[in-house]
N, C-alpha and C positions, 0 to 999 in steps of 0.2 A: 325465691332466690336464696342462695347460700353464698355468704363471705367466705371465702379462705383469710385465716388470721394465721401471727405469731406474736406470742408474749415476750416482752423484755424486762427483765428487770433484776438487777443485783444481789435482791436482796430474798432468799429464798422461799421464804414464807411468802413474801409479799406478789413471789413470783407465780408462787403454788395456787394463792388464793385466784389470782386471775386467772388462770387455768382452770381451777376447776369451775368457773364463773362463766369462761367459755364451753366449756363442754357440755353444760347444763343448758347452754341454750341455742334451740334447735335450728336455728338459720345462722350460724356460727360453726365453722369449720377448722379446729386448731390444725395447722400445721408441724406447729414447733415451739420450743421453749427455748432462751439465750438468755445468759449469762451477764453478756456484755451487748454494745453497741457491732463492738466490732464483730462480733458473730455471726450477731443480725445480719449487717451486710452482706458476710458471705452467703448467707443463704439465701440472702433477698436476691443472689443471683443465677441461684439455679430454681427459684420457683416463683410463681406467680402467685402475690400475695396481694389482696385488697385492703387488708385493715391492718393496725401494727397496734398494739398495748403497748404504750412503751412510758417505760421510766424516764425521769431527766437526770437527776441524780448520778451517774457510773463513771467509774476511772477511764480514762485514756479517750475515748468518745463518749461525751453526753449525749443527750436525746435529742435536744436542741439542735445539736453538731450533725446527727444523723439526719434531720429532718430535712436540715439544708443542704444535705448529698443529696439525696431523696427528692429533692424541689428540683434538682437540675432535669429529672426524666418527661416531666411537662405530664400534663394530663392522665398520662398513663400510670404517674407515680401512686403507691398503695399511701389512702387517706390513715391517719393517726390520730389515734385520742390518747391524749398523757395522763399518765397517771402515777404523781407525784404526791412528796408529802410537803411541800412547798409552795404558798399560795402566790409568791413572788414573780414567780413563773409563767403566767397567765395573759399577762399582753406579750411577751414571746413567743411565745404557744401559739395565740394568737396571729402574730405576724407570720408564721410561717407553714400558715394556712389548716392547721389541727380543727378535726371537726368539733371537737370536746377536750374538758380539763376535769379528770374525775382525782379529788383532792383527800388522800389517805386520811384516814382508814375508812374506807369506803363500803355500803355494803349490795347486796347484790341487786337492790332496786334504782342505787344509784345508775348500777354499772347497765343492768337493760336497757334506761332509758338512754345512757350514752349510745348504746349498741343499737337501738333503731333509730337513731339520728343517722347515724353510717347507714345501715339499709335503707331507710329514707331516702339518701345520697343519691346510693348506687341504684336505687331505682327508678329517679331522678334523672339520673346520665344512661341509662337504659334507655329510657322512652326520647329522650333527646339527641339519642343515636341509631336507635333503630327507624330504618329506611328500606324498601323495596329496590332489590339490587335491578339495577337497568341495563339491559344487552345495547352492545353497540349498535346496531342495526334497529333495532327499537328508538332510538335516540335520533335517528335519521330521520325516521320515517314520522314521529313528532316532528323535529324541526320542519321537516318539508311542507305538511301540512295544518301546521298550524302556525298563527302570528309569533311573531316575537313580544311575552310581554313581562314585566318588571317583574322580581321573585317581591314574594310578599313577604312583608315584614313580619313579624311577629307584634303582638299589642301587648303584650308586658316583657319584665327586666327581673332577672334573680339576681342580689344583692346580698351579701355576706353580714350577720346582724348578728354580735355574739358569736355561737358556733351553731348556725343552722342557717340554708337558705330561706331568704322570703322573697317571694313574690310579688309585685310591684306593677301597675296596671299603668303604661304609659299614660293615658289618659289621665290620668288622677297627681300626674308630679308636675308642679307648680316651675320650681327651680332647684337647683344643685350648690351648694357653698363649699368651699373647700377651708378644710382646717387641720392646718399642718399634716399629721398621719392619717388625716382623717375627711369624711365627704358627709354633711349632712343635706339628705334628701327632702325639701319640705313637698310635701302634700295635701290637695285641696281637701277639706272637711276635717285636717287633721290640725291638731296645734302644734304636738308636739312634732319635731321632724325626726326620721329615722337616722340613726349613724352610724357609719359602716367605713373599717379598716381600708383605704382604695384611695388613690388618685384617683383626680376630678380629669386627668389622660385617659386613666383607664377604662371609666365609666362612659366619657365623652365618646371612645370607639365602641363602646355598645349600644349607643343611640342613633336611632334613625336623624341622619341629616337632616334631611325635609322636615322634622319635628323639635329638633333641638338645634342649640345654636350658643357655642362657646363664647360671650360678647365682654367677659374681663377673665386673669389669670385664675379668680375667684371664684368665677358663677358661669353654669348654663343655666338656659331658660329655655324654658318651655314656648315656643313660637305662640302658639292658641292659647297663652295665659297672660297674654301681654294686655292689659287693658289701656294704656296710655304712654307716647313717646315723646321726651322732648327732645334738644338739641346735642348732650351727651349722655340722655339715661334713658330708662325705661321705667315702668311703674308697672308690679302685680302686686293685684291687692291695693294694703297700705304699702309696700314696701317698693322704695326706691335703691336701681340696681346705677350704678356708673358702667357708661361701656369704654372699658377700657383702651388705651391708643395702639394697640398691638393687633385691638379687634375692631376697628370704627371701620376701615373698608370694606370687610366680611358684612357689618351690617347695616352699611349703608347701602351696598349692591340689594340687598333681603330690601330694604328700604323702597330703591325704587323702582318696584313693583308697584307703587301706590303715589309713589309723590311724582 
């Protein structure tokens, strides 16, 4: 797989070095070199770019500023690793979904490792998009002859941790907390829980219903982790959850299944 890239950055040296950083390395495809933000943009509309180097630092549009035009095209938009000299920068960066923050003066083993994080990525959304195209007529002639049955879920959850995905084994996640910008994931055999940039919203629609179950503004749970119910809480583990009063009808219907 090869990236199509373009470098951004103001400062012309610092512009150069990234360039020639890209060109050296063989699944990296420069398309272009800017100046400015606002360059970038124009070009960014007459080609298809996957990766962007970009500065944060620049007059008139920062990098920052560009990322969040950039956020508005949804999935389709080209992923960014910044590269600043700024370490201030970095839960921004962050929030606005950059796969990497490579922090000047950087040198070229920093910059690969950033660079197959991105391929990483895009290989990632490769195999999670590629699908066997099905004629209409074919789609008939399945339905006709076979049942109707439930699409299968998937058994794990990719989750943003730093800047790289990880992968996440439904089975293995205990409960969800949510803390202010942030979701920490506890998991069974783990102590530490993992924490990831996301609404405990966001996270909640990538879960299979039938397995999780949002029961305070707080926390989901894991249905099959539940070891003991009382009157307003539940118990995994040592750890006592309050089900909150927004959610007690959600999980008193779950409830009586059994009582």
């Amino acid at each position: 797989m090869t990236l199509n890239c373009i470098a951004v950055d103001d400062e012309p040296l610092a512009l150069g070095l990234v360039c020639a950083f890209i060109e050296q390395t063989p699944f990296l495809n420069l398309l272009g070199r800017y100046g400015s933000a606002i360059e970038a943009l124009g070009a960014l509309q007459q080609h298809k770019v996957d990766l962007i180097f970009l500065d944060i630092q620049m007059p008139n549009l920062n990098g920052i500023e560009l990322a969040r035009v950039l956020d508005s095209r949804g999935p389709n938009k080209p992923r960014i690793i910044f590269t600043t000299a700024y370490n201030q920068f970095a839960l921004e960066g962050y929030r606005v979904d950059a796969l990497d923050y490579l922090l000047k003066p950087f040198n070229y083993e920093e910059f690969l490792h950033a660079a197959n994080k991105a391929l990483g990525y895009a290989e990632l959304l490769q195999k999670a998009n590629e699908s066997t195209p099905v004629t209409p007529s074919a789609i008939e002639t399945v339905a006709a002859l076979a049942p109707v049955t439930e699409q299968v879920e998937d058994d794990y959850l990719f989750i943003k941790v730093e800047y790289q995905l990880v992968r996440i084994a439904l089975s293995d996640i205990l409960y969800l907390e949510s803390l202010k910008d942030y979701v920490k994931v506890y998991l069974q055999n783990t102590e530490k829980p993992i924490l990831t940039l996301s609404s405990l919203k966001a996270l909640e629609e990538k879960l299979p219903a039938k397995r999780f179950m949002r029961v305070h503004r707080s926390y989901i749970v894991s249905l099959d982790k539940i070891n003991s119910i009382t009157r307003n809480s539940l118990h995994i583990g040592k750890i006592n959850i309050t089900v909150g009063d927004l959610y007690k009808d959600a999980f008193a219907q779950f409830l009586s299944r059994w009582v």
